[in-house]
N, C-alpha and C positions, 0 to 999 in steps of 0.2 A: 685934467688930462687932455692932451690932443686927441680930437676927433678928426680922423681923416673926412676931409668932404670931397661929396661926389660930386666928380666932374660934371657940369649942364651941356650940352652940346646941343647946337640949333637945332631947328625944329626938321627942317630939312634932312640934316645928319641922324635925329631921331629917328626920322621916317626908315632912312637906311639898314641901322642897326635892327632895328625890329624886323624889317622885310628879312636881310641877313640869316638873323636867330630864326625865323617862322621859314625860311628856305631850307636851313642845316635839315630841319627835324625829317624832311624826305629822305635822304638817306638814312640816318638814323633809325627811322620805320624802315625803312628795305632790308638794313642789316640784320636789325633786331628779327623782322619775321623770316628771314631767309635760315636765319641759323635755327630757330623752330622747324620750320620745312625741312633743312637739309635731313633732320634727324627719321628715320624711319618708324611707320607708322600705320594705321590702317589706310588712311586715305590716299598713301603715295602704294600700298599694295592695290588699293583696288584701281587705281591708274594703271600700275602696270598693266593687269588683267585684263581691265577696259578698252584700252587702246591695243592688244591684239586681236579683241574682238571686234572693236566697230574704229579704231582707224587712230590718226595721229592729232584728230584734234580732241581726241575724249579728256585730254590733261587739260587743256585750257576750259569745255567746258565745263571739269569734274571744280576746276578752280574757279570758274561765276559762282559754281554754286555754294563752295566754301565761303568765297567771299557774301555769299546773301546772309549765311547765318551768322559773320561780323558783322555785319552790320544792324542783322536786329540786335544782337548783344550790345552794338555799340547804343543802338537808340532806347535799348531797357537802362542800359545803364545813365544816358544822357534826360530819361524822363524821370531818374531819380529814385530807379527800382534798381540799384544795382546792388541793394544788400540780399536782394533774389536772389542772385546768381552767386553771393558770396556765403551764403546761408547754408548750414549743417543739411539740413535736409533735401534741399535742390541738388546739391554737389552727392549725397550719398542716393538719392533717385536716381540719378543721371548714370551713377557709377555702376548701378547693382544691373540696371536697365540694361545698358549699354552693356557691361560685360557681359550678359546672359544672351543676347541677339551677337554680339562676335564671336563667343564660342558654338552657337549654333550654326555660325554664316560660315566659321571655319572648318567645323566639323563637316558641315555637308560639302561645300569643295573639296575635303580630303577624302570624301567619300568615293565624289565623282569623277577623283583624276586616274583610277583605273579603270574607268570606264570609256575614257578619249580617246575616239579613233581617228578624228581629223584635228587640223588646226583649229578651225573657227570653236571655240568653246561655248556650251549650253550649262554653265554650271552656274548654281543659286547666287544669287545677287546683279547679276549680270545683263538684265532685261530692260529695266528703266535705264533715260536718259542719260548720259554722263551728268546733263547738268544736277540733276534729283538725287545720281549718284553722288555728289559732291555735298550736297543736305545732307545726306543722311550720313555718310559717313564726316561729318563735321559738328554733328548734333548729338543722334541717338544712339549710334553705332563709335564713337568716338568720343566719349566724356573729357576727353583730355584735352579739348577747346576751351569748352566753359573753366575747368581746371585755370589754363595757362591764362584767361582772361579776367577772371578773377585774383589773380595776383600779377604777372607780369605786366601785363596788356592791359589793366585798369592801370598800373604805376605810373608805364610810361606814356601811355594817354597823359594824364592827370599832369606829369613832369612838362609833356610838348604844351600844354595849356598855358601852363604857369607862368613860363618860357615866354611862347610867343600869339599867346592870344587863341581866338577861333581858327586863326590862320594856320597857327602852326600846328593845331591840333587835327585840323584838316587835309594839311601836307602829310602829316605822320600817316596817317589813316593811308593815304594815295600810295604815302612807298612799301609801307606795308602789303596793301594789296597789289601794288606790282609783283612785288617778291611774290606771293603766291603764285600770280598767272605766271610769272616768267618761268617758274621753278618746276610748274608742273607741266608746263607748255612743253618745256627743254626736255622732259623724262619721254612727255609722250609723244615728241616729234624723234628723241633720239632711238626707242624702242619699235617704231614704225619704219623708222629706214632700213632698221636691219631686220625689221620681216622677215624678209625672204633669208635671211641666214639661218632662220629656228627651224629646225626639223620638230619632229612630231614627240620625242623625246626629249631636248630641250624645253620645248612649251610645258609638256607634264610638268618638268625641272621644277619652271614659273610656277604654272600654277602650284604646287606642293608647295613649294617655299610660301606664295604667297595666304593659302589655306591656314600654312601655319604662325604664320604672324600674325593672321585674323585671332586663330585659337590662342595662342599666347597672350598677348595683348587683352580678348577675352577675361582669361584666367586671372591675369594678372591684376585689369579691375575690380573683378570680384573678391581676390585677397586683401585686397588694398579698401573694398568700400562695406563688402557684405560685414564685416564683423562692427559696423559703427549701427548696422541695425539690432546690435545688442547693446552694447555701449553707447 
């Protein structure tokens, strides 16, 4: 039977193609983590919130600090511990955890938005740094990082490797965390301009809404995780 053979191409040309393939994989990381980002979540609630209390750069630092916990994920799983993270009982910790501190973090914002009598908000969660804010709701307050990194975000790591080396597993990682910064940078540069458009009524609006995506989200890990601590 004929065996097609693979074209050899100089070494030079080589160099090309591979630089090429290990260039692609930066967009390919932007798109893939933008279209995660776009979706709503706790950490794009607590951006909002954030940035009407301390300003338009709270989305880029809430997003360093997302990006810190990729990248210890990235380094558990490159030092060969990444069956931790794919493990029955890390993923139902993570879940039970996390949903139990969202529906508290929500509950008590719902508590507190009939008690707002100015703009600037004093409601729970709100005190630490944007960047610290960006950990925690990426970590312990968010299970659904380690979740997505565990299956999507190990694949297509693993895929950009395979592909095009250290390089392109490297790229990937960059447009990945671009998309972060750009994505939450964009929310909290756009929600700072129009400041001065919320009245005192609208902000409640926010914060309500956003209390309650905490509490859903919340609930929703605990449906989803608490019953594996029986099974």
């Amino acid at each position: 039977m004929y065996k097609k053979k693979k074209l050899k191409l100089p070494p030079n040309e080589q160099r090309w193609v591979v630089m090429l393939e290990a260039i692609v994989q930066l967009p390919i990381g932007f798109i893939i983590a933008l279209s995660g980002a776009l979706i709503p979540g706790p950490l794009l609630a607590y951006v909002v919130v954030k940035t009407l209390s301390d300003g338009g750069w709270s989305g880029a630092f809430a997003a360093v600090g997302h990006v810190v916990v990729e990248l210890a994920i990235v380094s558990v799983v490159a030092l060969g511990l990444g069956f931790a993270i794919k493990s029955h009982t890390f993923q139902t910790s993570i879940g039970v955890i996390g949903g139990l501190f969202l529906v508290l973090l929500g509950g008590l914002n719902l508590s507190k938005v009939k008690n707002v009598r100015e703009f600037r908000p004093n409601v729970p969660g709100l005190k630490h740094h944007a960047v610290m804010g960006g950990v925690l709701f990426s970590s312990v307050l968010n299970p659904s990082v380690f979740l997505w990194w565990s299956t999507v975000g190990l694949a297509m790591l693993t895929q950009a490797f395979l592909t095009a080396a250290a390089l392109g597993a490297i790229l990937w990682l960059v447009g990945h965390f671009l998309a972060d910064l750009g994505w939450y940078s964009l929310v909290s540069y756009s929600i700072a301009k129009g400041k001065w458009l919320i009245g005192t009524r609208t902000y409640k609006g926010l914060l309500l809404t956003c209390g309650a995506v905490l509490l859903l989200f919340g609930i929703y890990f605990l449906v989803s995780f608490a019953p594996r601590l029986i099974f």
